[in-house]
C-alpha positions as CSV (number, residue, x, y, z in Angstrom):
1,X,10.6,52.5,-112.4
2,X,6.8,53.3,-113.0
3,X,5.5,55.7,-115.2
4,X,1.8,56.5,-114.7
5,X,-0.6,57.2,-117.5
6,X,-1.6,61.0,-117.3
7,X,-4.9,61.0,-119.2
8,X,-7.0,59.1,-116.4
9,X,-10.2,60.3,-115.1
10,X,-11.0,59.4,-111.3
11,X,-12.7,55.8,-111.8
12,X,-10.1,54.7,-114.4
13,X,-7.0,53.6,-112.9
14,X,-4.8,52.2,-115.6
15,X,-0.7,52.9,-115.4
16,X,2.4,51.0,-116.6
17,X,5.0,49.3,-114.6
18,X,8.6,48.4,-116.3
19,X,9.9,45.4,-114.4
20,X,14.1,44.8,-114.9
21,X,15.6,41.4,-115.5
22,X,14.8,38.7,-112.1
23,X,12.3,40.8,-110.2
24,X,8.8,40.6,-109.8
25,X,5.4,43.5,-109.5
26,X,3.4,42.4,-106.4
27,X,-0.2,43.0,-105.6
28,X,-2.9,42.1,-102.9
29,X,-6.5,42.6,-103.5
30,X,-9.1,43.8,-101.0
31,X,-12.9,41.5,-100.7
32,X,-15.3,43.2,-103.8
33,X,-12.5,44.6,-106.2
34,X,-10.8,43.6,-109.1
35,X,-7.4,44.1,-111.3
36,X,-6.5,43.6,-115.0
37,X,-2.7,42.6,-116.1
38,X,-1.7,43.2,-119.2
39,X,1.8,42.0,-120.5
40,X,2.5,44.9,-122.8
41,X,6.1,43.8,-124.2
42,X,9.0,41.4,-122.7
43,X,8.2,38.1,-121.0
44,X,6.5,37.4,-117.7
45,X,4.8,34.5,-115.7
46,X,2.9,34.4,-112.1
47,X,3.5,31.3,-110.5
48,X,5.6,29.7,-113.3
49,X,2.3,30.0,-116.0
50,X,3.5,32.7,-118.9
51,X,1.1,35.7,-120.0
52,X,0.6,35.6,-123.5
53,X,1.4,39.5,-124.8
54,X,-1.8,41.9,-125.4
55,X,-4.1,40.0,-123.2
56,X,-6.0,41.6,-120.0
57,X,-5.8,38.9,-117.1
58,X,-8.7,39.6,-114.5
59,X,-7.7,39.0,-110.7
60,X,-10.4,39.0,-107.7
61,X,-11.7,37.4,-104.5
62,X,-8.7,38.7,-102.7
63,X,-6.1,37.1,-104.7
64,X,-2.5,37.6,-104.1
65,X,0.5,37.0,-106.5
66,X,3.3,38.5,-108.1
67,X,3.7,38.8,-112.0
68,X,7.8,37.8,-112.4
69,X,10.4,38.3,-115.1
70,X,13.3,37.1,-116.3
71,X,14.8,39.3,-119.1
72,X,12.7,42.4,-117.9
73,X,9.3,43.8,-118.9
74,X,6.6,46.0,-119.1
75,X,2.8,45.5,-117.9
76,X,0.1,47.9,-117.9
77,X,-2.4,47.4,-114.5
78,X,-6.2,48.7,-114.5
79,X,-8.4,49.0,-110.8
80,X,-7.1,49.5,-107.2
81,X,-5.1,47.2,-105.4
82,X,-4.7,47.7,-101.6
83,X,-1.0,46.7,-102.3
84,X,1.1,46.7,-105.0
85,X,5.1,47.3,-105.2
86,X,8.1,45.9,-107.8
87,X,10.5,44.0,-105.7
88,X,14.3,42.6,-107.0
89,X,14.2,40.4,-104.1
90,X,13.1,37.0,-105.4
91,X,13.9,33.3,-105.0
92,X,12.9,32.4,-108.5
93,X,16.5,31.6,-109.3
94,X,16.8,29.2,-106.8
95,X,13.3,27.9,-107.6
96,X,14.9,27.5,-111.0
97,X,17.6,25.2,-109.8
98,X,15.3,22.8,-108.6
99,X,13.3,22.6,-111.5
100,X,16.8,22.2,-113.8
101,X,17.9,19.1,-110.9
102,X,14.4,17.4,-111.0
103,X,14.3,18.0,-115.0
104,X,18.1,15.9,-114.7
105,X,15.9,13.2,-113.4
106,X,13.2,13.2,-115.3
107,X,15.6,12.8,-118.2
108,X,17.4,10.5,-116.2
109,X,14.4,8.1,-115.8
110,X,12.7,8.4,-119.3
111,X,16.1,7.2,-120.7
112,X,16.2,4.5,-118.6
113,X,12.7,3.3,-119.3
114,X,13.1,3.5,-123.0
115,X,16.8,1.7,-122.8
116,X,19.1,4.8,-124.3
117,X,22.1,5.9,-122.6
118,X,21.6,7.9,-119.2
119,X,23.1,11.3,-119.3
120,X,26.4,11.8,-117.4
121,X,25.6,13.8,-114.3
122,X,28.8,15.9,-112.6
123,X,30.2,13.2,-111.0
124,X,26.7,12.4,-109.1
125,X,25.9,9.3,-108.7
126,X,23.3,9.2,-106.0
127,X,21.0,10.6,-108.4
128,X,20.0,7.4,-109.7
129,X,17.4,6.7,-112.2
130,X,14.1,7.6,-110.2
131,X,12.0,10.3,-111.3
132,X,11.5,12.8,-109.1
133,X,8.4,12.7,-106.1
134,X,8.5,15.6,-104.3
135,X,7.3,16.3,-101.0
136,X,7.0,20.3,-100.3
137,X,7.3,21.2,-95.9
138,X,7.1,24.3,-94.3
139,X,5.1,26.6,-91.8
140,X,2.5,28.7,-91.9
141,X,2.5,31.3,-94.9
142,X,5.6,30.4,-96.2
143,X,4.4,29.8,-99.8
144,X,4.6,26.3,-100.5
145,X,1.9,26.5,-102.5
146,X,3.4,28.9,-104.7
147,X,6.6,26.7,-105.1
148,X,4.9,23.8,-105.9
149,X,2.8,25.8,-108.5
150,X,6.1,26.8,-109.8
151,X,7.6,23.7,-110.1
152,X,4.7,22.0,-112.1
153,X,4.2,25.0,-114.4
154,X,8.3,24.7,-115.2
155,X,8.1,20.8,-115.8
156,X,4.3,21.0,-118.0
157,X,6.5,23.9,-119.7
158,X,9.9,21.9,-120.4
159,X,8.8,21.5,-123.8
160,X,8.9,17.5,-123.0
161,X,5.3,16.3,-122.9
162,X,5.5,16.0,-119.0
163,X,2.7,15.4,-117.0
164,X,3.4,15.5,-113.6
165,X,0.9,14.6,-110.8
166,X,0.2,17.4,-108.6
167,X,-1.2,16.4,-105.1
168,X,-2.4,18.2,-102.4
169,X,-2.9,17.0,-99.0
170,X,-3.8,20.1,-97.6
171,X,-7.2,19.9,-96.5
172,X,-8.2,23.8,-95.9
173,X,-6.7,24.5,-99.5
174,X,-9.4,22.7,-101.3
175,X,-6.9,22.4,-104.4
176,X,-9.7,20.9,-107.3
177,X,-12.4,20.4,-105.1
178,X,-13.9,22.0,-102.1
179,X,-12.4,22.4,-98.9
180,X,-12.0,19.4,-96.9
181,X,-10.7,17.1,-99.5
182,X,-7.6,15.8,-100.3
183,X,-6.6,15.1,-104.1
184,X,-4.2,14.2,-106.8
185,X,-4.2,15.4,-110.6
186,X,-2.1,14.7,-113.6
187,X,-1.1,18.6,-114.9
188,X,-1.5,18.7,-118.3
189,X,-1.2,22.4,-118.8
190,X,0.2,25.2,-116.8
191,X,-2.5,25.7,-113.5
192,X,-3.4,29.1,-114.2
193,X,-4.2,31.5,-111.3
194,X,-6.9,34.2,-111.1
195,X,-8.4,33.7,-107.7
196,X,-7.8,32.1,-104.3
197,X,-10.9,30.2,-104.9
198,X,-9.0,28.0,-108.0
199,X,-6.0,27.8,-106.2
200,X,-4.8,25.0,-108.6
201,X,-7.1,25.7,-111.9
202,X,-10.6,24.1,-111.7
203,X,-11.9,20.3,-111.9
204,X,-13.7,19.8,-115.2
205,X,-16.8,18.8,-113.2
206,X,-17.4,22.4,-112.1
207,X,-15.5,24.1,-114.9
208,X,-17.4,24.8,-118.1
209,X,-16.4,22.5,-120.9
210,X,-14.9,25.4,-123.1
211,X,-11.9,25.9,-120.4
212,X,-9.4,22.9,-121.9
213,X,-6.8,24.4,-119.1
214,X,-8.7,23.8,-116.1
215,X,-10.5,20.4,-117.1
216,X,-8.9,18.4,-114.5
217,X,-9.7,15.3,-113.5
218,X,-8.8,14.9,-109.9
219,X,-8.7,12.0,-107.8
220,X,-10.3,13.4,-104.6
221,X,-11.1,11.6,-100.8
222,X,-13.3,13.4,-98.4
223,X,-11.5,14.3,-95.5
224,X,-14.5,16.6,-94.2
225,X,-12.5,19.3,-92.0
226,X,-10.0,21.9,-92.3
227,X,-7.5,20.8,-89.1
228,X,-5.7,17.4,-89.6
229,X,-6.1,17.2,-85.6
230,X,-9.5,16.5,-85.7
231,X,-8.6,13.2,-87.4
232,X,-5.4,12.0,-88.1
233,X,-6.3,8.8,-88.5
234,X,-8.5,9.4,-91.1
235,X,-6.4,12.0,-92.7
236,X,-3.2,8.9,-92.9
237,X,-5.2,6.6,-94.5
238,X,-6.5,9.0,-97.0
239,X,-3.2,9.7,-97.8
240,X,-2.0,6.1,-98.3
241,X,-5.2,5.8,-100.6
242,X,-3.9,8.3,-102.8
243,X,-0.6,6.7,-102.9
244,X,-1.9,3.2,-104.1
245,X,-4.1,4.8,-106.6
246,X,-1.3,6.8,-108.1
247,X,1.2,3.5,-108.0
248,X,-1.5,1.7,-110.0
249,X,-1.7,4.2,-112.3
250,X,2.2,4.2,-112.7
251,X,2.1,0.4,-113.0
252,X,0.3,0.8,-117.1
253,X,2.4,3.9,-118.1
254,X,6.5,3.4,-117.2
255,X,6.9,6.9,-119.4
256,X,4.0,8.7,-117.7
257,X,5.8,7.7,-114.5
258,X,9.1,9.4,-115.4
259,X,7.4,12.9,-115.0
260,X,7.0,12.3,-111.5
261,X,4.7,14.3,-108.4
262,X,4.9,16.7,-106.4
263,X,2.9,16.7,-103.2
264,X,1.4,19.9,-101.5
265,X,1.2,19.9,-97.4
266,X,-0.4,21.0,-94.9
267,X,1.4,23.8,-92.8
268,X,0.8,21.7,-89.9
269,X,3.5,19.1,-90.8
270,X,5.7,21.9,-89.8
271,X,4.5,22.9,-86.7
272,X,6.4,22.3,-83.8
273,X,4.2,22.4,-81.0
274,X,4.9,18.9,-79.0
275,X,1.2,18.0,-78.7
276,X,0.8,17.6,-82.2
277,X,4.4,16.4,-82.7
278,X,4.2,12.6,-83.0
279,X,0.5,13.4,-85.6
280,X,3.2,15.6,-87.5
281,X,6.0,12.8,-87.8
282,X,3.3,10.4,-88.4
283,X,2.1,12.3,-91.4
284,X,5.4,13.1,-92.6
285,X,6.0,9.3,-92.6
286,X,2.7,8.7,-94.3
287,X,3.6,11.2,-97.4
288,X,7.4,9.7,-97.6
289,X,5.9,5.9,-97.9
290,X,2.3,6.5,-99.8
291,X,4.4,8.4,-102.7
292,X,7.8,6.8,-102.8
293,X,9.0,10.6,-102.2
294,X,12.4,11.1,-103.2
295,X,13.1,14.6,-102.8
296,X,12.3,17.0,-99.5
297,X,11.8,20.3,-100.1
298,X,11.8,22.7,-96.8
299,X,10.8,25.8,-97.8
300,X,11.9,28.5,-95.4
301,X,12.4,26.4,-91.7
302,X,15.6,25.8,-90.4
303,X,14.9,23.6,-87.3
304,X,12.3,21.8,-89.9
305,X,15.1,21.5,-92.3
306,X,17.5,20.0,-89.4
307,X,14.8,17.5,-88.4
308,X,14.1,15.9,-92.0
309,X,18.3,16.0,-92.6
310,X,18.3,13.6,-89.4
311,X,15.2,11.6,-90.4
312,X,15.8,11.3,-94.5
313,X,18.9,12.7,-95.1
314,X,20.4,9.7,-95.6
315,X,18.1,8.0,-97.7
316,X,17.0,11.1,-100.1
317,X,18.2,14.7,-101.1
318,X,16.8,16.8,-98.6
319,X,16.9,20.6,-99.7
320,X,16.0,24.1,-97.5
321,X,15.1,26.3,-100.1
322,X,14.4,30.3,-98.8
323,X,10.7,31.9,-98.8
324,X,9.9,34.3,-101.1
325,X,10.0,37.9,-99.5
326,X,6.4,38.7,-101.5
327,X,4.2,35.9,-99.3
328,X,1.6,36.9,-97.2
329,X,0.8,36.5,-93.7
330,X,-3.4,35.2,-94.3
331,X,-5.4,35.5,-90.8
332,X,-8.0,32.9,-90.0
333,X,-10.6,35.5,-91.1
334,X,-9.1,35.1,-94.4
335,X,-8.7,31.8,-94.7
336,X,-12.6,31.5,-93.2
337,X,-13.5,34.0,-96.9
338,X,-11.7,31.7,-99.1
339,X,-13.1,28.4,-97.7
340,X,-16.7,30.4,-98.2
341,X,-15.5,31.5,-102.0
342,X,-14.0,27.7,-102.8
343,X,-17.6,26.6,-101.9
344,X,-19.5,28.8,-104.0
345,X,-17.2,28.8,-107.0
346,X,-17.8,25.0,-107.0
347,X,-21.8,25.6,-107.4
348,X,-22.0,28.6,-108.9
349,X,-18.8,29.2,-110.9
350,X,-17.4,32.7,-110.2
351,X,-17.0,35.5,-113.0
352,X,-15.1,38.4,-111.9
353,X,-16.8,42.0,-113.3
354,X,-13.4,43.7,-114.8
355,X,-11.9,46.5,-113.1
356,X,-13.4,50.2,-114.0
357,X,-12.5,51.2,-117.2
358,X,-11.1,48.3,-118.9
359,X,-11.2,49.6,-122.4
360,X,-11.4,46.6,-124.3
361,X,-13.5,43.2,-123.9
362,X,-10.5,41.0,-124.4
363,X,-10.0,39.9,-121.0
364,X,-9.2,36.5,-119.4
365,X,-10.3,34.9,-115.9
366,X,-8.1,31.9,-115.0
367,X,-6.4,31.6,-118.1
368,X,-9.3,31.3,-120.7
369,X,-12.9,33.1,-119.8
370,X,-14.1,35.5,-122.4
371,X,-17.2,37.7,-121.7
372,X,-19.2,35.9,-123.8
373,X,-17.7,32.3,-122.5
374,X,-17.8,32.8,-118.5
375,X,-17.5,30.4,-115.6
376,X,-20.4,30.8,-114.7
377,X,-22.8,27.8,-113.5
378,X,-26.2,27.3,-112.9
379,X,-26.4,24.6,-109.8
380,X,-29.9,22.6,-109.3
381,X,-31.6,22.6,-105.7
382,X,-33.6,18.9,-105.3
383,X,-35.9,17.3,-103.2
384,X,-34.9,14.2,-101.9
385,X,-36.2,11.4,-100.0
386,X,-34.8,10.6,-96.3
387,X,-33.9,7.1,-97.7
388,X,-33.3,7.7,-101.1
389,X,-29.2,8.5,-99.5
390,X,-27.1,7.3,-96.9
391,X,-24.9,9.2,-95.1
392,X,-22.3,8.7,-92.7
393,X,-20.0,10.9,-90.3
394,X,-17.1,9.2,-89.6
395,X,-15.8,8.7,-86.1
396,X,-17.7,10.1,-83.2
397,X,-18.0,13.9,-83.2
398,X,-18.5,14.6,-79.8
399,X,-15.8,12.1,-78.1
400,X,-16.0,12.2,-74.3
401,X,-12.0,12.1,-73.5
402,X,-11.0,9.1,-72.4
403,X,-9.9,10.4,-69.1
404,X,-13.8,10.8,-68.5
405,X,-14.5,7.0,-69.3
406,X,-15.5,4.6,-66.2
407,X,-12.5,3.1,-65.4
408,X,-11.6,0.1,-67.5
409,X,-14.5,1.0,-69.8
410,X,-12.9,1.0,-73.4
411,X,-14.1,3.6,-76.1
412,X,-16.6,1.9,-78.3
413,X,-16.5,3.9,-81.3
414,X,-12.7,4.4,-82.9
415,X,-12.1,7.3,-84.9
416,X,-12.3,5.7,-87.9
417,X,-16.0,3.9,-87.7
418,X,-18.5,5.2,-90.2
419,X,-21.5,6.1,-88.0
420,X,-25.1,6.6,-90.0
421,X,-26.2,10.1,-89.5
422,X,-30.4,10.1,-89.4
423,X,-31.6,13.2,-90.4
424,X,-35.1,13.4,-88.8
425,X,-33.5,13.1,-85.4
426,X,-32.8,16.3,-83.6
427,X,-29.1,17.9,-83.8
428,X,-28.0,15.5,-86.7
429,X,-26.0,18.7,-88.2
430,X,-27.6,18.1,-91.6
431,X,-28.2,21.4,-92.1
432,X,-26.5,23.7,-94.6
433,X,-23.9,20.8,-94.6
434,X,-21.6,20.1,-97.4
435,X,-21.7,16.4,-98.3
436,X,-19.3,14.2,-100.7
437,X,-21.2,12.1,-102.7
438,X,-19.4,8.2,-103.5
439,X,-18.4,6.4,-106.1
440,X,-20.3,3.5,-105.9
441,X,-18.0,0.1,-103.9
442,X,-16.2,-1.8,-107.1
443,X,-18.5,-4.7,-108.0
444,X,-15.5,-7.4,-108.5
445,X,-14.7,-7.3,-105.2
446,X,-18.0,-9.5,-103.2
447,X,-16.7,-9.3,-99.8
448,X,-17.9,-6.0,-98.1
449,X,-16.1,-4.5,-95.0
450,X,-16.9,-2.0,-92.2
451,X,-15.0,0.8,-93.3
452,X,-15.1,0.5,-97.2
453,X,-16.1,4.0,-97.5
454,X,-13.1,5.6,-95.9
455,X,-11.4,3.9,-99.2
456,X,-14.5,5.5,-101.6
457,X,-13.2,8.3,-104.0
458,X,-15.5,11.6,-103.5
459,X,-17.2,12.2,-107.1
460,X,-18.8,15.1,-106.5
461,X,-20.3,17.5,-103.3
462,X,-24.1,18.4,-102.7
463,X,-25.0,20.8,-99.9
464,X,-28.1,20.3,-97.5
465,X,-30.2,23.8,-98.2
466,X,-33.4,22.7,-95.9
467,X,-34.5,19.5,-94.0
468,X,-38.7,19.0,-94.2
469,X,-38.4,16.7,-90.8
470,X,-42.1,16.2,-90.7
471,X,-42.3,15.2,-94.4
472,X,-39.0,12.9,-94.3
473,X,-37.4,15.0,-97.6
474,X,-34.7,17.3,-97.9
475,X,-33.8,20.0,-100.6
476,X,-29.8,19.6,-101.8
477,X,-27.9,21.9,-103.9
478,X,-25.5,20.1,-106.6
479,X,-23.4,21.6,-109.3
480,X,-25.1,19.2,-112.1
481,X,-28.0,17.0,-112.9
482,X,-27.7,13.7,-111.3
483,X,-30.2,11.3,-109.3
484,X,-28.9,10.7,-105.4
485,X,-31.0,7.8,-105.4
486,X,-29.0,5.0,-103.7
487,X,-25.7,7.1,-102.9
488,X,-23.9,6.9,-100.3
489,X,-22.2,10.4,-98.7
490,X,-20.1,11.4,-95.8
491,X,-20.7,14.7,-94.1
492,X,-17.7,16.6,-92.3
493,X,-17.4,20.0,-90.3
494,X,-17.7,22.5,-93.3
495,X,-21.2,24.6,-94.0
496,X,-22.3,26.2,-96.8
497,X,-23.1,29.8,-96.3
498,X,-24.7,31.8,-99.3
């Protein structure tokens, strides 16, 4: 039912929607507008994070979501949305089952660790004592995203102190970062979602420090490109980096562990096309043994689903869980907009103007900005020296195919090799390229190797504005103060566009 507010002029577009019990107010946003939600009475969430009553929630950069309810509601919208329509139609409750059988384990394995008696389980034994790691599959627009959103909000919201590690391996999502990388975060509270650009809340080394939601601290590696095909190599060994980082974190905190992950993935583990197939399995593989995954979630994909049961089946709960009616099919144009809006969030922050005729100032952008506390950031353009940084591109970009090699001629440089990029010679790509800057190599360990910088963690990402060839200096764009002087960087296939 939706009753619309009478006494609007034409630039204020404000009207009230009463959602019933289980269903769920949809909206899509065009490029350049805006909307306001506010929860007027009830109780209601989007994406598993809960609106607190009386507040105005801003929405921009073409996000797309749903505001859901279980016991039924009321929310009043402002601005124009190119869709918008309630749907009864939802998975939620099946969403919700999950989250109650990976709550049994988390329970499971806190009691364990601190030696009290493990709740009975209806007669299931196989449930065992592991918290639960999570790896999400499915195709193309199928809204695994969404589910795994759902599923960490649920947990950080169970009331039990959880912190579960969210990880995304999807490098054209971008999750804390930019696009390109791939990254792992404990949740602390729930990711909060405004804009396509923040899919998963923002890092607190682009956030400002007022927003305690979004100060993450993600663990990110520089993958450099949105298409695992262009290097699945790298992309595998990035993976397995994250795993060993996130065992040695589990190794000092036995109750942090018991809150368990759950892993985001690209759609292209799903795809069946056979020339990618074996890269796909691979991957698959890689996830399942880098994370100890113990649960597989298919969402929407029954030949997918099929595939896993013969693979896993037998070693883990494998589970096809249905897509939500409300997800979008997103074009490559789109996609293209939000890689260009992830980019400039991370320099410049984003704050979204509210819609027309908001009456009153108390309005929220992802979760926490106030008009006088906005996410707004003030990047610093530098001159640097040639030498001053080092940067690498790994494997060879432009790979003859090896079909094309003299015969019994072997390819010199493997897809994994670090090449040194010079930026004075012609065509190096340099410019308007996004680099990741390094931590620096760990001192305790002496002995150096070739490809230590495919193990680096990214700390941060500078883009090349201008290259002075003549003068040997280049001006870089970077979200904070911070010398480059001695770093070490590795450029990919993303450009930053202003």
């Amino acid at each position: 039912m939706m009753t619309m507010d009478t006494s609007e002029n034409v630039s204020v577009h404000t009207r009230q929607w009463t959602l019933q019990p289980e269903s769920e107010y949809r909206f899509e946003l065009d490029p350049n507008t805006t909307l306001a939600i506010k929860l007027v009475s009830g109780h209601a969430e989007i994406f598993g994070a809960e609106l607190a009553e009386g507040k105005a929630y801003i929405f921009g950069q073409e996000c797309k979501a749903a505001v859901f309810t279980w016991q039924g509601c009321t929310i009043e919208v402002t601005g124009h949305p190119s869709v918008e329509y309630l749907s009864d139609e939802t998975p939620m409750s099946i969403y919700a089952n999950v989250h109650l059988a990976l709550e049994q384990m988390r329970v499971r394995a806190l009691a364990a660790v601190d030696g009290s008696p493990i709740p009975e389980d209806e007669g299931d034994d196989a449930i065992g004592i592991d918290p639960p790691r999570v790896l999400v599959l499915g195709p193309e627009n199928s809204g695994k995203t969404s589910v795994c959103k759902i599923l960490t909000n649920y947990a950080v919201r169970a009331g039990q102190d959880w912190v579960p590690i969210y990880v995304n391996v999807d490098p054209s999502e971008g999750g804390w970062a930019v696009p390109g990388a791939v990254s792992a975060a404990p949740i602390t509270a729930p990711i909060q979602t405004s804009t396509p650009a923040a899919t998963l809340g923002s890092a607190a080394t682009s956030a400002p420090n007022h927003v305690s939601s979004n100060a993450l601290l993600p663990l990110s590696y520089w993958y450099g490109h949105a298409e695992m095909r262009r290097n699945p190599l790298l992309m595998d060994r990035l993976i397995r980096n994250l795993g060993e980082n996130i065992r040695d974190r589990y190794e000092n905190d036995a109750e942090g562990r018991c809150a368990g992950l759950i892993v985001d993935t690209p759609s292209s583990f799903a795809a069946s096309s056979s020339s990618s197939n074996d890269h796909r399995l691979t991957m698959i593989k890689a996830c399942v043994d880098a994370f100890q995954i113990n649960v597989i979630l298919v969402v929407g994909h029954e030949k997918l689903n099929v595939e896993m049961q013969r693979t896993y089946g037998n070693r883990m709960a494998v589970l096809k869980i249905a897509k939500s009616g409300g997800v979008v099919e997103l074009d490559a144009a789109y996609r293209e907009r939000v890689h260009k809006y992830q980019l400039h969030t991370y320099f410049y922050g984003h704050v979204m103007q509210p819609p027309p005729g908001l009456p009153s100032k108390a309005y929220v952008q992802g979760g926490e900005q106030t008009p006088d506390q906005t996410m707004h950031l003030s990047p610093l353009s530098a001159s640097v020296n040639f030498g001053d940084i080092v940067i690498y591109r790994i494997g060879e970009e432009t790979m003859a195919p090896s079909s094309a090699l003299p015969i019994g001629a072997a390819r010199v440089v493997s897809e994994m090799q670090p090449l040194v990029v010079e930026p004075a010679i012609g065509g190096s790509g340099l410019y308007n390229a996004i680099l990741a800057i390094l931590a620096p190599p760990n001192p305790d360990e002496s002995e150096r190797y070739d490809e230590e910088i495919l193990d680096l963690p990214a700390v941060g990402f500078v883009a090349i504005t201008a290259l002075d060839i003549p003068n040997r200096r280049m001006t870089v764009l970077s979200p904070s103060p911070g010398s480059l002087i001695g770093r070490t960087a590795i450029v990919g296939s993303f450009e930053w566009q202003e």
